[in-house]
DRENROBA-526725 format. One record per residue: residue in one letter; x, y, z of N, C-alpha, C in turn. Coordinates in pm, whole numbers, plus 32768, in hexadecimal, padded with zeros to 4 digits. Layout:
BEGIN
aXYZXYZXYZ
...
# end
This chain:
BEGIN
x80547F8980008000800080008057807C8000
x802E80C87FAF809081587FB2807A81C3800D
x80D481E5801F8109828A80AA808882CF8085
x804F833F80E27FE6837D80E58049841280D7
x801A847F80A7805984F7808580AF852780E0
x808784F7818580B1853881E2813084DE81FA
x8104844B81F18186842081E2820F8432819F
x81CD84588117823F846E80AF82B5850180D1
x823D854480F1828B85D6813082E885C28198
x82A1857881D68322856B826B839C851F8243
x8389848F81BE8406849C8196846684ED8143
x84278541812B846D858E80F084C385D0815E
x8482861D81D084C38668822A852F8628824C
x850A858682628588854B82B085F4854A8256
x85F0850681CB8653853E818C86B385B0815B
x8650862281758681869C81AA86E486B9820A
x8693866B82818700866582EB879085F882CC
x87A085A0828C87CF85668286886A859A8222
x884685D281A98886860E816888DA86838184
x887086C381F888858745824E890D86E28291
x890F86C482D3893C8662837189F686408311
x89AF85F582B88A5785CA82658AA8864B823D
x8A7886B182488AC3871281F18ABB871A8158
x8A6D86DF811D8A5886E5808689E287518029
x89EB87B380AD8971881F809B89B0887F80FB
x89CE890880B989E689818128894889DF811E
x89798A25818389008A838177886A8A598138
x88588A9680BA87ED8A6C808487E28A088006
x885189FB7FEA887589A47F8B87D7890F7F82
x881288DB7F0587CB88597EEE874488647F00
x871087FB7E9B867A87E67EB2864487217E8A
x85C487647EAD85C5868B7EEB850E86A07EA2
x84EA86417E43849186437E3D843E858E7E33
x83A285827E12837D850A7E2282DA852A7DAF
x82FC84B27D51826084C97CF8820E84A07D4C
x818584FF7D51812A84887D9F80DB84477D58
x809284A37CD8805B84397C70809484957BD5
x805C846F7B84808084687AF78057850B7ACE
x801485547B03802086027B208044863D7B81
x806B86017C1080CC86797C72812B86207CA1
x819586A87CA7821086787D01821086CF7D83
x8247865F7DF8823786B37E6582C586C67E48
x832287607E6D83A687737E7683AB87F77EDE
x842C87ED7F1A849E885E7F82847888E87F39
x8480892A7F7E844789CD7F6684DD89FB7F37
x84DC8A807F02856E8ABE7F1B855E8B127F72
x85EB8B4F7FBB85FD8B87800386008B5C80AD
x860A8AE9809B85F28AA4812D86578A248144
x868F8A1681B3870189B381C386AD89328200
x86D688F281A786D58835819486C8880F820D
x871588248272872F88028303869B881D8349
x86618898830F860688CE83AB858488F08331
x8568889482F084C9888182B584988877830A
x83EF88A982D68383886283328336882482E1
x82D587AF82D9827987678273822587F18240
x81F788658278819F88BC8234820288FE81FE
x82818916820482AF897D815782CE892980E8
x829188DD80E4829B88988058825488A77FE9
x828188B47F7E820388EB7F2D8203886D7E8A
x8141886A7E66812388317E1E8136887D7D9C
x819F882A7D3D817688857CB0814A88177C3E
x810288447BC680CC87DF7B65815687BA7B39
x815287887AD581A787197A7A81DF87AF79E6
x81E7885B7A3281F288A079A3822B88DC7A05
x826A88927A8A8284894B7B02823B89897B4D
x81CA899B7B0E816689FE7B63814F89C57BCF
x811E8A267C47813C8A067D0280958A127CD7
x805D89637CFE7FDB89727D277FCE89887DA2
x8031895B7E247FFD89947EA2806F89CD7EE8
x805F89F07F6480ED8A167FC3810B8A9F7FE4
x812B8AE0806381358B58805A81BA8B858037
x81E98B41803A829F8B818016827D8B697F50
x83328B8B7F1583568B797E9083718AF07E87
x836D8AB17E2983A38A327DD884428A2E7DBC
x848589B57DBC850389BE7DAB84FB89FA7D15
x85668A607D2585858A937CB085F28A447C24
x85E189C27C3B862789277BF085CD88E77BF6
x8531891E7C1E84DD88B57BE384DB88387B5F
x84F388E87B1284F7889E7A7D855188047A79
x85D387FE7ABE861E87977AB285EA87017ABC
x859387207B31853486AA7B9D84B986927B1C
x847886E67ADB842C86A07A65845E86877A09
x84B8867479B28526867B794F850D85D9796A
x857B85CF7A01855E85227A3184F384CA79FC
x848185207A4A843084C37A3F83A1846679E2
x83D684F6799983CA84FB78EF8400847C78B5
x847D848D78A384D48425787084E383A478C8
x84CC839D793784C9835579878455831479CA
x83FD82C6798A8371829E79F8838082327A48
x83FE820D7A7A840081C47AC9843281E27B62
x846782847B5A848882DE7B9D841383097C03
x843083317C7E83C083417CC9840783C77D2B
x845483B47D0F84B784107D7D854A84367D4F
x856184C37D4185CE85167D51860C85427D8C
x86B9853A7DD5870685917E4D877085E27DE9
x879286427DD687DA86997DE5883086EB7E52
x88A986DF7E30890586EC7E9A897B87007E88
x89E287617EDE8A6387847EB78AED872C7F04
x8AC486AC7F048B2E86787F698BC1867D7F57
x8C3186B97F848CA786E97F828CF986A67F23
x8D0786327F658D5285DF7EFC8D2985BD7E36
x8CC485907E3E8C87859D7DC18C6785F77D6B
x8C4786837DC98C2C86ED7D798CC6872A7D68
x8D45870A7DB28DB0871E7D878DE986D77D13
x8DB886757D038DE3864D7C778D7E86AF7BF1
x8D1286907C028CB886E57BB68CFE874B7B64
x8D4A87BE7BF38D6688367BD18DE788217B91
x8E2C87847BB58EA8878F7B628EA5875A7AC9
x8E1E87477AA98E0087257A308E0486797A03
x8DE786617A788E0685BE7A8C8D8485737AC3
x8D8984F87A778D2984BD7A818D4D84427AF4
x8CEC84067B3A8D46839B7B9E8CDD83157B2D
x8D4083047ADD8D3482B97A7C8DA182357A56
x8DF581F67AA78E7181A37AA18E4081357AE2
x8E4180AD7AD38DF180557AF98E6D800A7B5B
x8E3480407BD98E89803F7C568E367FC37CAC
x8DA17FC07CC28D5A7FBD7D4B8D067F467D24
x8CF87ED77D1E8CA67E797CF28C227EA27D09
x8BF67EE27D8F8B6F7F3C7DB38B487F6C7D6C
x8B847FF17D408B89804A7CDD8B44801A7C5D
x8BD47FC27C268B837FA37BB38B357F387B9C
x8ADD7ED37C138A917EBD7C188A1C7F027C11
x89E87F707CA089AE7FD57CBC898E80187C34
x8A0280837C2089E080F07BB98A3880E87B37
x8A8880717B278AD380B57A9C8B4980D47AB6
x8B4381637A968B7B81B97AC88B30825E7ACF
x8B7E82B87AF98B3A83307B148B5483BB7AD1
x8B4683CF7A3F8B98841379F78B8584A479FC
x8BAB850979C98B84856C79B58B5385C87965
x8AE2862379708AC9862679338AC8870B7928
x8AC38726788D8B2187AB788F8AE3883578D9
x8B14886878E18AF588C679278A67892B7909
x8A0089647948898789B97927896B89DB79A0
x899A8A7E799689108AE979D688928AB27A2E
x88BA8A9F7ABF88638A8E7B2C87FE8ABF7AFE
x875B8AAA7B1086DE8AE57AFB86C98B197A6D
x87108AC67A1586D88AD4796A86D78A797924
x86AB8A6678B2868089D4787D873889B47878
x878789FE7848880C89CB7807885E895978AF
x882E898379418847892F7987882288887970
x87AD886E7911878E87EF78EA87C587AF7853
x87FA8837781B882287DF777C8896877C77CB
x88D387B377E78950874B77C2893D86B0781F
x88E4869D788588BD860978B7885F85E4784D
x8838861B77EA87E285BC778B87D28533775C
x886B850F774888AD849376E788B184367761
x88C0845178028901841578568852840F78C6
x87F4843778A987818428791C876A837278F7
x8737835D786986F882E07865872F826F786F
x87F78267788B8850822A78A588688200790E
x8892828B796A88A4827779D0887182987A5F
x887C82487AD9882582C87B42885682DE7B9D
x88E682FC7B738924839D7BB1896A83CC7B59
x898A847F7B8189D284C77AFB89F685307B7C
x8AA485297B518AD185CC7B4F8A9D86317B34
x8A88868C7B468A8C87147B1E8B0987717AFA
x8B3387877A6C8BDC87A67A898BAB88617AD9
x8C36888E7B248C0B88FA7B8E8B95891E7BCE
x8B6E88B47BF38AE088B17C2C8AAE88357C81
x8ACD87BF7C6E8A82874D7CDF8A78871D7CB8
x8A2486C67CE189C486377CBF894B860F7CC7
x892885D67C8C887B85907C8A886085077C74
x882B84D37CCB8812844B7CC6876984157CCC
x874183CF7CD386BD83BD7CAD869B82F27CD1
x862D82FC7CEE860B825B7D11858382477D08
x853681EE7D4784AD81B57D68847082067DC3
x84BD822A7E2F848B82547EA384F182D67ED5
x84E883147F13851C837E7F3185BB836B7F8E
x85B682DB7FE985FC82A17FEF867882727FD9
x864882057F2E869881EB7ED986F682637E90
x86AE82AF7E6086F783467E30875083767EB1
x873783887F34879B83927F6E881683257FB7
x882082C77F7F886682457FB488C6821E7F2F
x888682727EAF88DF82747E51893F82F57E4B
x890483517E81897383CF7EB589C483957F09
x89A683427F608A0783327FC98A6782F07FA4
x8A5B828E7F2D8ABA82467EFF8B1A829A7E8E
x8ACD83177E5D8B3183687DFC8B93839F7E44
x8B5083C37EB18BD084047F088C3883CE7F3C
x8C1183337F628C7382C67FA08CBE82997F51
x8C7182AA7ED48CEA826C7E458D3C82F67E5D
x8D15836C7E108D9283EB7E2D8DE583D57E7B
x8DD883C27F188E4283AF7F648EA983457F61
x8E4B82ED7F378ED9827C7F2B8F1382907E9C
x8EE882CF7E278F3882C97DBB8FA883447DCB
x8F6683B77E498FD8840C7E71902C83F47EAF
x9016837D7F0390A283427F53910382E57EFF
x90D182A67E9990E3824E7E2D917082A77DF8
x913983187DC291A183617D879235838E7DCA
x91F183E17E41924C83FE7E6292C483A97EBA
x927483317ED7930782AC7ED79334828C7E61
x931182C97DC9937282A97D7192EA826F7CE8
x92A482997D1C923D82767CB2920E81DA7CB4
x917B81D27C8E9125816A7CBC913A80D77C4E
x911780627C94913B800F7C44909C7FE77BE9
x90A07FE57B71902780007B398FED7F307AE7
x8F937F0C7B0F8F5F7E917AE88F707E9B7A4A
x8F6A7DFF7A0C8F9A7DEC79798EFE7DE1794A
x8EE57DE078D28E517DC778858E1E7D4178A8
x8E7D7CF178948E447C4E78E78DFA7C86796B
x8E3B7C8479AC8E087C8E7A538D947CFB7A46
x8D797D8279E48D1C7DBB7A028CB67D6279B6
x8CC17D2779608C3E7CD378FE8BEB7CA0798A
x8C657C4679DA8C3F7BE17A1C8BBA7C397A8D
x8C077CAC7AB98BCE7CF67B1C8B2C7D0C7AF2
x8B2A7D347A618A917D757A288A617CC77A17
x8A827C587A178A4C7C1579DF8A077BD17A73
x8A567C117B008A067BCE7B5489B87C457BA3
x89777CA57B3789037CF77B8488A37CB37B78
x885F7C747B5E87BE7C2F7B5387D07BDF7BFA
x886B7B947C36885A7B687CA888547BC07D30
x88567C307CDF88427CA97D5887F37D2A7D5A
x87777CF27CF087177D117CD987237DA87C88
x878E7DCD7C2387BB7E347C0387737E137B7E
x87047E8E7B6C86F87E997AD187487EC77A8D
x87AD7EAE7A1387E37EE679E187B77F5C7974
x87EC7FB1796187E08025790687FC80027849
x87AA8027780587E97FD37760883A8046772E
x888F802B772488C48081768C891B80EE76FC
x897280C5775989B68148777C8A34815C772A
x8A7881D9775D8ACC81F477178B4F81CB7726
x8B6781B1767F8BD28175767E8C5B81D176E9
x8CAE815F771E8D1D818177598D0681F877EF
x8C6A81AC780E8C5B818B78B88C17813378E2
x8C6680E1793C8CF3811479828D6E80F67912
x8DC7815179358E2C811179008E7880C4790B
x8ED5806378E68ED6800379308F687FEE7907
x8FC17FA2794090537F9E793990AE7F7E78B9
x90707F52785390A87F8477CC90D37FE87770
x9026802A77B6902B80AD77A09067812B7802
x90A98100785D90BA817778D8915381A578EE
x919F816B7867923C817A7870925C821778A1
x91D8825C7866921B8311784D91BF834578B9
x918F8306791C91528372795791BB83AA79CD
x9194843179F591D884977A3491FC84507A9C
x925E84867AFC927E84727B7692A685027B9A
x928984C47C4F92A7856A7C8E932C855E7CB9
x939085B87CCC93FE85A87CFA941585F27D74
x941A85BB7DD8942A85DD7E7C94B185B77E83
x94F885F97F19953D85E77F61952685A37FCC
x955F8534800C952E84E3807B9504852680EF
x952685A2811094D485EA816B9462863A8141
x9444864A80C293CC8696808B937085F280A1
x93C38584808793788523809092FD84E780FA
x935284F7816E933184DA822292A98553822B
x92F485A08206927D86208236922A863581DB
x91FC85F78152918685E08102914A85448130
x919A84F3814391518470819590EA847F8204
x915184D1824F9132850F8324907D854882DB
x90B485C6827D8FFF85FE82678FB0859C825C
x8FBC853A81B88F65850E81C48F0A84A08228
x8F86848B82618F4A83FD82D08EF7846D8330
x8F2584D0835D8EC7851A83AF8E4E8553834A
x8E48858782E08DBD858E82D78D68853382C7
x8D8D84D582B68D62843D829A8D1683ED8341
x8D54844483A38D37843A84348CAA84918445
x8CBE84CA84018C4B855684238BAD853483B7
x8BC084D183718B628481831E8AED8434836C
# end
């Protein structure tokens, strides 16, 4: 039997809080939304921090944007959250979010796309990126076009991430794993760069999603993940063993604060 409206709202808040709580949302940042039927989405207002929602500022808009209810504004990335679910009807739920690590690759023009994590590319693939557009205008959605019906999560290059699932939940449990991949492909590097799986071993990986109940995606894009044939030329960072300790020391502590 499905959540009643009031239910759905309160998960939203909690995920709010939750996103709030990790650090993957400052201030007012991010927005979290949930279809309830096939003309409204309930979604996060703007101007209000993730952390300290209440179930009444949430506001109902149709399936074109427009705020059928709510006293506050509508996230101003609505548009992004129908774009989804447009292209997506199996989608029920949207998180948006700036989590440090991931959105640091983003901004470095990097996709966490190297087939490192058997999870990963069980789970999602991989998590590519997708180009850069103008917060609050359609051009913020051209460039995830090629990458919504593929995959369900995407970079944002200088900008974040968006992930998406069944339940409001799932969309946030797949953030949690974009971020957990970032960190370990950032520690990866800076011990000297990550050791990346061969095409055998990833076949094998996609071939045992059906035992872990993973629908797979058709037709993604070629050369994600990438995979160790292909990964002779990718970048490495070059540290000093004490730039080393004290980029480790951070991340294990923000990783504490999670």
């Amino acid at each position: 039997m499905g959540k009643t409206e009031k239910e759905l709202r309160e998960d939203i808040c909690e995920i709010g809080r939750y996103v709030w709580q990790k650090g993957w949302v400052a201030a007012n940042d991010g927005n979290i939304s949930i279809r309830l039927d096939e003309s409204r989405v309930l979604c996060t207002p703007t101007g209000v921090c993730k952390g300290l929602m209440h179930s009444d500022d949430l506001i109902i808009c149709d399936m074109k944007g427009n705020k059928i209810a709510g006293a506050k504004e509508r996230t101003t990335e609505i548009a992004m959250h129908l774009l989804i679910y447009s292209m997506r009807p199996d989608i029920q739920a949207v998180v948006h979010a700036h989590p440090p690590v991931a959105t640091g690759y983003a901004t470095a023009g990097r996709a966490l796309n190297q087939a490192l994590l058997p999870e990963v590319i069980i789970g999602l693939g991989c998590v590519p990126l997708a180009e850069y557009g103008l917060p609050g205008t359609p051009a913020l959605t051209e460039g995830m076009l090629p990458y919504i019906p593929k995959y369900d999560a995407i970079l944002m290059a200088n900008h974040g991430a968006v992930c998406y699932g069944v339940d409001v939940f799932q969309a946030f449990h797949r953030m949690e794993t974009v971020e957990h991949y970032g960190r370990i492909a950032l520690v990866a590097e800076l011990l000297g760069g990550p050791t990346v799986l061969p095409r055998t071993e990833v076949d094998k990986l996609f071939d045992s999603r059906t035992r872990y109940g993973v629908k797979a995606r058709a037709g993604a894009v070629a050369g994600c993940p990438v995979v160790a044939e292909d990964a002779s030329g990718s970048a490495r960072i070059q540290v000093t063993r004490e730039e080393l300790i004290t980029l480790v020391e951070q991340v294990i502590r923000a990783g504490g604060n999670m």
